[in-house]
TIDREN-746378 format. One line per 2 residues: number of its first residue (from 1); their letters; for each residue x, y, z of N, C-alpha, C, CB. Coordinates in steps of 0.001 Angstrom, whole numbers, plus 500000, padded with zeros to 6 digits. Each point is the difference from the previous one (the first is absolute). Glycine has a CB too. Layout:
NUM) a) X Y Z X Y Z X Y Z X Y Z  ...
***
This chain:
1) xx) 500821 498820 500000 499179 501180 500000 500871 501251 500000 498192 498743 501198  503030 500850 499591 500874 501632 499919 500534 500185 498578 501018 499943 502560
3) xx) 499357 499100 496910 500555 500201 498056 498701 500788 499641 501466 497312 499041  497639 501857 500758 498427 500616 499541 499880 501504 500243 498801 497778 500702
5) xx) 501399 502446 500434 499497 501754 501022 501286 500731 498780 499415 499463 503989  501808 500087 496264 501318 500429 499512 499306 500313 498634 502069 498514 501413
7) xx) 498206 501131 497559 499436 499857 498806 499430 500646 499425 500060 498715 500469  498768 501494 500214 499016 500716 499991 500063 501920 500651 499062 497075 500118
9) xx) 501737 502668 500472 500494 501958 500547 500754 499951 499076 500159 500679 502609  501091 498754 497026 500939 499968 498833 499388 500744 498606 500944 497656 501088
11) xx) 498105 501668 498168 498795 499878 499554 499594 501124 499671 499626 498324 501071  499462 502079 500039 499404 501434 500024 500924 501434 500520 497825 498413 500483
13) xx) 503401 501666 499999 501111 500633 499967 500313 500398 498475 500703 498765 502189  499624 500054 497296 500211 500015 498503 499518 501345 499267 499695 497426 500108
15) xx) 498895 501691 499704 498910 500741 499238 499715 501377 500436 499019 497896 499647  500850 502330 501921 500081 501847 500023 501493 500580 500012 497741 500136 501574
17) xx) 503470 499021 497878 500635 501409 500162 500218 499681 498407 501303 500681 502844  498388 498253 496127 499586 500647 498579 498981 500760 499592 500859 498451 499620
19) xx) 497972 501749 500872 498463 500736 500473 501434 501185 500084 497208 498123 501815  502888 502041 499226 500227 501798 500619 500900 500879 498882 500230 499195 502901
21) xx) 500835 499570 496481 500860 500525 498877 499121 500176 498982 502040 498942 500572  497258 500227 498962 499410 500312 498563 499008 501496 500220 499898 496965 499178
23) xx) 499461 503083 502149 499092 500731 500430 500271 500858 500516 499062 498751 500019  501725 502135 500492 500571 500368 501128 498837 501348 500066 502989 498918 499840
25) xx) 495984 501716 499942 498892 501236 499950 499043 499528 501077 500083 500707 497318  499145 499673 503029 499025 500123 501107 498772 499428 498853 501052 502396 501983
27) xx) 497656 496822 498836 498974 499769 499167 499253 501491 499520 499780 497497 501258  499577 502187 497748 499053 500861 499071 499399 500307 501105 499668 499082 497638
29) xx) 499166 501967 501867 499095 500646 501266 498672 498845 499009 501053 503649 501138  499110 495615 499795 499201 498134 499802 498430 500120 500258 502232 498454 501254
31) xx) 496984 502525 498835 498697 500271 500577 499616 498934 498908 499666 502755 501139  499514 496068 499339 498720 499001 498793 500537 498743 500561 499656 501328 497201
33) xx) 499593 498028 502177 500043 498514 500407 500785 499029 499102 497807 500444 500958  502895 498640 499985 500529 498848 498971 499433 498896 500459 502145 500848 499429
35) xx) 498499 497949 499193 498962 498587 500037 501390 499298 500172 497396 500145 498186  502997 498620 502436 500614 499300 500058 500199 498807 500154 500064 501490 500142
37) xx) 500912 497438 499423 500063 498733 500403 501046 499372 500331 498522 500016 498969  501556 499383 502189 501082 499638 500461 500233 498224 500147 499809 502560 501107
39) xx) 501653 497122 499354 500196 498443 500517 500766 500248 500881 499804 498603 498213  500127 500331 503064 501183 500278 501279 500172 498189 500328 499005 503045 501497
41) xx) 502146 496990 498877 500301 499138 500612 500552 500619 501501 500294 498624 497649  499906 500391 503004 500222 499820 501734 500741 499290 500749 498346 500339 499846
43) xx) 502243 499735 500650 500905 498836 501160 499098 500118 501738 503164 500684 498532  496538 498869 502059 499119 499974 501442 501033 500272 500734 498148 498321 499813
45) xx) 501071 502068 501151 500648 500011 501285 500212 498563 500870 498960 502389 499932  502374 498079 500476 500669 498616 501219 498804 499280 500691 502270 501442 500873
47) xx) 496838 498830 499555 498855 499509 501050 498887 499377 499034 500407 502006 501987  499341 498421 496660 498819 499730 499269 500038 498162 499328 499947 503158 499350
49) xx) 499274 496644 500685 500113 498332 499607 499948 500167 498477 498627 498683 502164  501401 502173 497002 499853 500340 498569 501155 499942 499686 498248 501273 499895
51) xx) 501998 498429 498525 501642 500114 499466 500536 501479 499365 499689 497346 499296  498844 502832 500110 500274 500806 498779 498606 500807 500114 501675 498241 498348
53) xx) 498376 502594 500868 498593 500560 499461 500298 500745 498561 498978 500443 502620  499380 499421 496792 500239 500534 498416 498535 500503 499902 501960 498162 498725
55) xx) 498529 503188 500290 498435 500629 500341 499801 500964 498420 500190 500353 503434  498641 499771 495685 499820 500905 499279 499096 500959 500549 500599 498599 498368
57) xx) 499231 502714 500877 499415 500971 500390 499535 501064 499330 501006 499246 501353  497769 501615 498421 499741 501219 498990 499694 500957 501397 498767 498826 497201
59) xx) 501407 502149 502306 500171 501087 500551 499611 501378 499465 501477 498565 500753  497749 502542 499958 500019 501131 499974 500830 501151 500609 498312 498889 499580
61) xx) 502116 501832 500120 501122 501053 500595 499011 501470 499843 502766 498574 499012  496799 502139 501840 499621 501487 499865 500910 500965 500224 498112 499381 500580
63) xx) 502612 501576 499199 500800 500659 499993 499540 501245 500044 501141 498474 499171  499079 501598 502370 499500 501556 500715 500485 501194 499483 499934 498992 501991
65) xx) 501370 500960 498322 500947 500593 500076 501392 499238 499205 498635 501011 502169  502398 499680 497751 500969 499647 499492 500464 499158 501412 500376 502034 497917
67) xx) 499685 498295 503006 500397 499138 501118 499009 499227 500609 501556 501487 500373  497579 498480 499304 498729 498998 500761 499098 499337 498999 499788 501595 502011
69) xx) 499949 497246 498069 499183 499044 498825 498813 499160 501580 502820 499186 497160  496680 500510 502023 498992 498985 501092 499733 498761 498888 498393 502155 501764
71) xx) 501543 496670 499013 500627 498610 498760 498706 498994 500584 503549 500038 499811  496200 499142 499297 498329 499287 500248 500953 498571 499313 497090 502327 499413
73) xx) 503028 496281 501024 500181 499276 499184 499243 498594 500410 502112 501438 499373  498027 497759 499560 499135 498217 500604 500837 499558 499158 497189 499798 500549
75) xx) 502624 498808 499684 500356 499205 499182 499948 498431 500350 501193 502015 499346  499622 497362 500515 500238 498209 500797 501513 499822 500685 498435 498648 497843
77) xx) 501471 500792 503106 501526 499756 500484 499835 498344 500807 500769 503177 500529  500288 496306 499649 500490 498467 499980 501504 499792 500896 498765 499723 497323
79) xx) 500491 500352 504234 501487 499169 500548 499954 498415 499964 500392 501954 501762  500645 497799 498224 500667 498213 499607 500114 499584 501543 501904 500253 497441
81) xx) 497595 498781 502895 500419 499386 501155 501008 499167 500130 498171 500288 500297  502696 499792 500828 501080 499616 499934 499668 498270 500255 501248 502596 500733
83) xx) 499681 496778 499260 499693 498333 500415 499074 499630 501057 502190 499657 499441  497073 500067 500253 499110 499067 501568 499618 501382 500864 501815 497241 500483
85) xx) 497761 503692 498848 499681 501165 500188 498633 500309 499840 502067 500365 499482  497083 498954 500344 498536 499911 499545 499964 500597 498666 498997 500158 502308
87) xx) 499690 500705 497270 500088 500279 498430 500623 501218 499591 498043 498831 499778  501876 501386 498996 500079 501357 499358 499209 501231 500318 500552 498594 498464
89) xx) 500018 502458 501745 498157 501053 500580 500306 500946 498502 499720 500647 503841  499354 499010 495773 499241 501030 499152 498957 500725 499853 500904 499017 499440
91) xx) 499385 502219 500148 499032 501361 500492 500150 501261 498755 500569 499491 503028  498242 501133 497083 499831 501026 499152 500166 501001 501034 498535 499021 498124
93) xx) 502862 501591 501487 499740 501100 500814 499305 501892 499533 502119 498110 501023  497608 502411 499518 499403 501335 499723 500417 501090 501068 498012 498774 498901
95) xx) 502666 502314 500428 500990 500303 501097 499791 501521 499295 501982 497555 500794  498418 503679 500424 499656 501396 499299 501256 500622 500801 496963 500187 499514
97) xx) 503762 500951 500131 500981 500284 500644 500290 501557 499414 500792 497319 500427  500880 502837 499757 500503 501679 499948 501151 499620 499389 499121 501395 502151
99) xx) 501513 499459 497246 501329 499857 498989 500470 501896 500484 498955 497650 497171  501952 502239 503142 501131 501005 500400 500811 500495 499135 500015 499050 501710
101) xx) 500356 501441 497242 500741 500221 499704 501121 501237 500513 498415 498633 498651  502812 501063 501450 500796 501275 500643 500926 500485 498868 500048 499106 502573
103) xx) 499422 500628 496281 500380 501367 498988 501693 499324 500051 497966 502826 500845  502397 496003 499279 501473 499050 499481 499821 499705 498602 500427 498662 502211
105) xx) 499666 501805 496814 499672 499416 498960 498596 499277 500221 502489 499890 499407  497327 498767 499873 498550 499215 500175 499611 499219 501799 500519 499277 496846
107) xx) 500664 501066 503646 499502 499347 501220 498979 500314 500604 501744 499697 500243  497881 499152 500553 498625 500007 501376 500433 499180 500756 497891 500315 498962
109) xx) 501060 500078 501735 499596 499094 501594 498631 500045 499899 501868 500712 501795  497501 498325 498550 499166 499001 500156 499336 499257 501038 501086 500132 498515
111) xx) 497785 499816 501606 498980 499389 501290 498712 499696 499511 501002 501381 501764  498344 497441 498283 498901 499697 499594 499197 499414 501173 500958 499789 497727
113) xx) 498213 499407 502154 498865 499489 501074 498888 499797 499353 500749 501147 501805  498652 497581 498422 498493 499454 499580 499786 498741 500582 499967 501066 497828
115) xx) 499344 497946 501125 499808 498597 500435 500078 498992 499324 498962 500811 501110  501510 498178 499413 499865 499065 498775 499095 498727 500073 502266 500779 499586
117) xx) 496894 498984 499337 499478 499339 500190 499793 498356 499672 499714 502281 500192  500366 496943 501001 500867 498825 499549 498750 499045 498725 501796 499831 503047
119) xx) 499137 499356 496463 499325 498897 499005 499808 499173 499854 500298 500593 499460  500290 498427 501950 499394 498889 500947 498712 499875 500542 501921 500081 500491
121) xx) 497492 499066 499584 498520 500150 500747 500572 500020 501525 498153 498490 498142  501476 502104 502326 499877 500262 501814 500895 501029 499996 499640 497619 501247
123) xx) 500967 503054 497855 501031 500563 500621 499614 501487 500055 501701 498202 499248  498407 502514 501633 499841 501414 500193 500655 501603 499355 499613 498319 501790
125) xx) 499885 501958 498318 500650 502027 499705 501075 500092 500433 498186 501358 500400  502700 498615 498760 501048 500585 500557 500506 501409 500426 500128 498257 498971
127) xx) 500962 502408 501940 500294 501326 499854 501213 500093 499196 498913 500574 502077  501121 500060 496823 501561 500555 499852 500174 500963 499817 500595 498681 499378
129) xx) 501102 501520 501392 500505 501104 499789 501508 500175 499545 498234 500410 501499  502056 500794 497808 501305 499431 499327 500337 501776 500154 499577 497189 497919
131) xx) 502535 502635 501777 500289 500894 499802 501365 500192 498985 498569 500199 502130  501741 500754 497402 501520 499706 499560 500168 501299 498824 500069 496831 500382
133) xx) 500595 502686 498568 500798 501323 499383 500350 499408 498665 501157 501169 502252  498921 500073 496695 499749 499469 498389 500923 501194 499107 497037 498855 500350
135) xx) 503276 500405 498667 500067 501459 498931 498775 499589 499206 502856 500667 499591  496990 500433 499686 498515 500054 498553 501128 500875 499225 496706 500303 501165
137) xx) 503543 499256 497586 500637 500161 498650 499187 500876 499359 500985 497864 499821  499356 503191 499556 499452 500838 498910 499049 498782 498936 502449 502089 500166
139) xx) 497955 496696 499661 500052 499765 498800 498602 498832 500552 503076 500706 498694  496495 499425 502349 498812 499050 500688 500067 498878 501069 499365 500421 497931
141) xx) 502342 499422 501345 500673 498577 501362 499733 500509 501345 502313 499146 498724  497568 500238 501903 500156 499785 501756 500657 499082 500631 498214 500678 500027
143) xx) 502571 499345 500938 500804 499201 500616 499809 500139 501339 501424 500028 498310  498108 498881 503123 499674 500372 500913 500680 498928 501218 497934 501270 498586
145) xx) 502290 498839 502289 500316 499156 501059 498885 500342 501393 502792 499939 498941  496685 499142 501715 498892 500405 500918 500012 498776 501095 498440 501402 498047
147) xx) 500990 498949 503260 499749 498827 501036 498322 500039 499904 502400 500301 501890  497510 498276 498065 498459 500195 499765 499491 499177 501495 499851 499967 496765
149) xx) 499054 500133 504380 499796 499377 500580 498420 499175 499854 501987 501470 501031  498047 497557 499774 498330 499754 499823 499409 499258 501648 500276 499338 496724
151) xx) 498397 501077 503213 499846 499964 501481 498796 499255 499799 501119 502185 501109  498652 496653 499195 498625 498932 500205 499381 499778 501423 501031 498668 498131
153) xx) 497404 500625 501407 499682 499867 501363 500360 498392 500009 497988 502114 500434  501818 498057 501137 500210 497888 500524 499310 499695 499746 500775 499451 501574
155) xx) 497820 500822 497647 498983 498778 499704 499954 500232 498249 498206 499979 502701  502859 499814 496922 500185 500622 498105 500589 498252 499873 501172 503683 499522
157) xx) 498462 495759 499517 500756 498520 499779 501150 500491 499321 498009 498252 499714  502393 502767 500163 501352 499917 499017 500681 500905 501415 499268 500064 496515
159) xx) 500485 500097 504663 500766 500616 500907 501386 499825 500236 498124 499992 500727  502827 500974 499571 501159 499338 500393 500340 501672 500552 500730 497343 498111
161) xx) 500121 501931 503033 500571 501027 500992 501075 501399 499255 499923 497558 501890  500721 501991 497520 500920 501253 499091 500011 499576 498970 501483 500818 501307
163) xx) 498026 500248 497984 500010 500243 498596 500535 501112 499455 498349 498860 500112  502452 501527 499041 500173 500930 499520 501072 499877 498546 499269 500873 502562
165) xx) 501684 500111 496903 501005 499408 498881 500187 501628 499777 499145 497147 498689  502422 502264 500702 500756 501774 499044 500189 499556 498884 501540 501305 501567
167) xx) 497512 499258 497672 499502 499756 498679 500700 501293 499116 497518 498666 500887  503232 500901 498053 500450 500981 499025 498623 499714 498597 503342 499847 500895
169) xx) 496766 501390 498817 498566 500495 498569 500464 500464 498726 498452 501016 501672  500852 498418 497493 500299 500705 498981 498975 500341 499391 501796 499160 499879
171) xx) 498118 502089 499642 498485 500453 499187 500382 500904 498956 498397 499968 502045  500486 499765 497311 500091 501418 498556 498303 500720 500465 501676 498294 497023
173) xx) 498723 503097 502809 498399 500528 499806 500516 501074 499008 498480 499630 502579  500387 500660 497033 499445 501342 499290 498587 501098 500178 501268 498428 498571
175) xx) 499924 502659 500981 498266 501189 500351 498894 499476 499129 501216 502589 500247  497271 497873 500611 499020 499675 499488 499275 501662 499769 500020 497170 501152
***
């Protein structure tokens, strides 16, 4: 898991300090909405009985301000259970959040929150909440690294005590 974590900052290090060179200007004055679609993969946390997680996603971005967006997204996501770990939990999650930008070239920061809703029979609402940090490319790319958590009840059949994963993203959107 530490190669994996490694890899993966390596990774996204990479990509924003070619982002900041190719880019190096402050975003447009961004007022309107974008459409987007993304893929992430995940490594779990030490405590979680999951191996992995993999998740697609569409997305809305509103763009307040040049420094403030408000972000709406759903989609499907899939942690892997580890050996003799009981099953897979799969869930649609639906999640609404804030995007920061501090005027670094395309960078943000990032915080979302919603629920997910599992796709097991018995299994309950989930909470999630996630946080982390991205560049967005002039050219539509996105590149993101984030901790995502998830919080169940004890009477959910897909329950398990810690859940969570640091999931790197990749998405393209465009203005609508």
């Amino acid at each position: 898991m530490k190669k994996v974590t490694k890899v993966l900052a390596i990774a996204a290090g990479l990509f924003m300090l070619t982002a900041t060179v190719s880019q190096a200007q402050t975003r447009e004055n961004a007022k309107g909405v974008r459409f987007g679609l993304g893929i992430s993969g995940g490594v779990t946390t030490k405590e979680s009985p999951f191996k992995y997680g993999l998740g697609a996603d569409l997305g809305f971005q509103f763009d307040l301000t040049r420094e403030l967006a408000i972000t709406a997204t759903g989609g499907y996501t899939t942690l892997k259970a580890d050996d003799n770990q009981g099953a897979d939990y799969n869930f649609i999650p639906v999640k609404a959040g804030v995007k920061i930008f501090p005027q670094i070239g395309g960078l943000y920061l990032s915080t979302e929150a919603g629920a997910g809703f599992g796709i097991k029979e018995g299994s309950k609402t989930a909470f999630i909440y996630s946080g982390g940090l991205g560049y967005a490319c002039a050219n539509g790319f996105d590149l993101g690294v984030r901790y995502e958590g998830y919080t169940q009840k004890e009477s959910s059949s897909t329950y398990r005590p810690q859940n969570g994963q640091f999931a790197l993203r990749l998405a393209y959107s465009f203005k609508l």
